[in-house]
N, C-alpha and C positions, 0 to 999 in steps of 0.2 A: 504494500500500500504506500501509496505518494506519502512524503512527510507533512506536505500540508493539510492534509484530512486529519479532522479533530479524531483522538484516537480513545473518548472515552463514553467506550459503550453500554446504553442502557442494557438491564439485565432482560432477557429474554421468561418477561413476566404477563401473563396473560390477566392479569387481577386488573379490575376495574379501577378509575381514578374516582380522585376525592371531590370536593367541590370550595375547595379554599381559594384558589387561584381561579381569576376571574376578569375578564376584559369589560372596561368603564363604559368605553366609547369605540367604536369602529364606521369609519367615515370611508366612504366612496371619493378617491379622489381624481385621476383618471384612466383613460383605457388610449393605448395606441399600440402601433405597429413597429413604432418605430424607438428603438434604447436613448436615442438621443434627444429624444420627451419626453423621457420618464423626469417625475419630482428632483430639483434642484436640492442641493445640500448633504449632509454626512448622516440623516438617520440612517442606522441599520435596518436593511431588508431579509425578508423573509419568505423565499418562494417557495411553490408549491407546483408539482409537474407531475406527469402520471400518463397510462396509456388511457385514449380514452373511453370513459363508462367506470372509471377505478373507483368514483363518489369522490371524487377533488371536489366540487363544490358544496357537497352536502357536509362534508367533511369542515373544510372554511367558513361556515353558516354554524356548526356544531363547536368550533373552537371558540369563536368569537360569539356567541350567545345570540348572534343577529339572523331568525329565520328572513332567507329570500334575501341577503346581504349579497352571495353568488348566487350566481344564473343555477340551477338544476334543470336537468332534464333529460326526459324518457329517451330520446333522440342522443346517442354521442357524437364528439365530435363539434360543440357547439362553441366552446371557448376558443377563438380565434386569434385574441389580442391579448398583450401586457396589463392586465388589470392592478392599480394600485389603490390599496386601501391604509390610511393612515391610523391607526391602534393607538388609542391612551395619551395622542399626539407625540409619541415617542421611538416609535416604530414603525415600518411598513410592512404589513401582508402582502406581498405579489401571487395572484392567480395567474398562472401561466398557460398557453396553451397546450392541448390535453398533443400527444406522439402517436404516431401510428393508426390514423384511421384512414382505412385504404379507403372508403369509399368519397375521399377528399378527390382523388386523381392524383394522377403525377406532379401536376403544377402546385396544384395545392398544397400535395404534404410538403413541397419542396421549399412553397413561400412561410410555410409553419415553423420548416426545419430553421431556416433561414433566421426568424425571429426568434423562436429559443435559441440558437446558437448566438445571436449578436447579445441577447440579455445576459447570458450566463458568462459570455466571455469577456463582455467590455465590460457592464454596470459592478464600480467597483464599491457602491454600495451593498452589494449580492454578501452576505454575513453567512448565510448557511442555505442553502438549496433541502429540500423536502421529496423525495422520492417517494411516491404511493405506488402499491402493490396489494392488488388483491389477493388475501392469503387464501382465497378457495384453489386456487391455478399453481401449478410447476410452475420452474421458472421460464420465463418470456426469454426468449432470445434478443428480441428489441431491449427488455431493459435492462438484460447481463450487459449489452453490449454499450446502453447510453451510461448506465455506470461506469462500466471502462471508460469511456470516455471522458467522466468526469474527471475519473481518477487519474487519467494522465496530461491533465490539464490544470490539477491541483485545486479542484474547485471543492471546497467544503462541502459536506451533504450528511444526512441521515436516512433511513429507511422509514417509512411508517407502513405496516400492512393495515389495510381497510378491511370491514366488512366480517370483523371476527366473532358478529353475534349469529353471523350464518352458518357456522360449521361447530365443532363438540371442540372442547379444548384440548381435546386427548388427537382429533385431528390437526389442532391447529399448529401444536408443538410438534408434531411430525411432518408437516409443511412446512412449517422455520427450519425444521432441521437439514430437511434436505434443501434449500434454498442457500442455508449457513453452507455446506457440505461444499454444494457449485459456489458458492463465491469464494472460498478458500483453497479452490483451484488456483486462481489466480489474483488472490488478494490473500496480505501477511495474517490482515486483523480486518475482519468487517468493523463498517461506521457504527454510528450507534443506533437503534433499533427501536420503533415502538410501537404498539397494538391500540388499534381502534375501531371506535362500531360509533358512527355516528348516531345510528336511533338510541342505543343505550349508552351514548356520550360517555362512553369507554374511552379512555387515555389522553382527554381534554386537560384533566391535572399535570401530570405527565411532560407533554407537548409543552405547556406554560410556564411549567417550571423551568425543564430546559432553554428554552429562549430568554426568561427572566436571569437564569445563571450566565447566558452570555453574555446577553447588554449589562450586565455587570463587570465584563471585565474588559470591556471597548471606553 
């Protein structure tokens, strides 16, 4: 694993979060295509990227206490742009657009690609990047491989898997395991790890504390 990826990983705990940590305010602030109109200034961001249909915006609505703050819907593939949202006035949420949905076209996923890569690789606000993965599925080939590519770009990230109130916890830990197993192929130490179920706001504590421990030490 690249030396820049934060190397301390949450424990591989399926136990629900608390409700002590809590966001004030979450504000809409804008949506483009382009990195070089995202928010002026040094807050720290906080993205969020995912294949699409992973529950990225159900998820971001579920953290931030704001229903219908993200777009949701039956339909993937719907988030197209750089969404910023400013938190607590202190931080920014970035929705990113969702990877891999073929039914985009070639041109399409290509102008997709294009926009996650400019954000992730210039915006030197970008603090930690959020990977979703739904833990019902093996591992994607698309997202061993956008991980690698993080990792060799040195771009901070953690895992979150989605959707852990759909499956038993006895499968759930046997899908981390084998997902641990393939990323240890070719990574020293996975990042750090954490479980979530937006309808049972599973690992919202979690998720919050984390982000609170690092804009503490920026």
């Amino acid at each position: 694993m690249t030396d820049n990826i934060k190397q301390n990983q949450a424990a591989p705990s399926v136990k629900g979060a608390g409700s002590g940590n809590r966001i004030i305010t979450a504000e809409f602030v804008i949506s483009n295509t382009d990195v070089r109109k995202c928010p002026e200034g040094t807050m720290p961001e906080y993205a969020f990227i995912g294949r699409s249909n992973v529950g990225k915006s159900s998820l971001i609505n579920m953290l931030t206490g704001k229903k219908g703050l993200a777009m949701t819907s039956q339909k993937p593939g719907k988030t197209q742009l750089i969404n910023h949202f400013i938190i607590d006035k202190e931080w920014y949420l970035v929705d990113l657009p969702g990877y891999g949905y073929a039914q985009r076209g070639k041109e399409g996923r290509e102008n997709i690609r294009r926009i996650i890569e400019d954000y992730i690789l210039e915006r030197e606000q970008l603090t930690c990047l959020f990977v979703l993965l739904d833990c019902r599925h093996e591992p994607q080939k698309i997202d061993l491989e956008f991980m690698e590519w993080l990792g060799e770009n040195g771009i901070p990230f953690a895992i979150i898997f989605t959707k852990i109130d759909k499956i038993s916890k006895t499968r759930l830990r046997e899908n981390f395991e084998v997902y641990q197993a393939k990323l240890l192929e070719s990574w020293e130490e996975i990042p750090p790890v954490f479980f979530t179920s937006s309808e049972k706001k599973e690992g919202r504590e979690e998720l919050l504390n984390y982000i609170t421990e690092i804009n503490k030490t920026l």
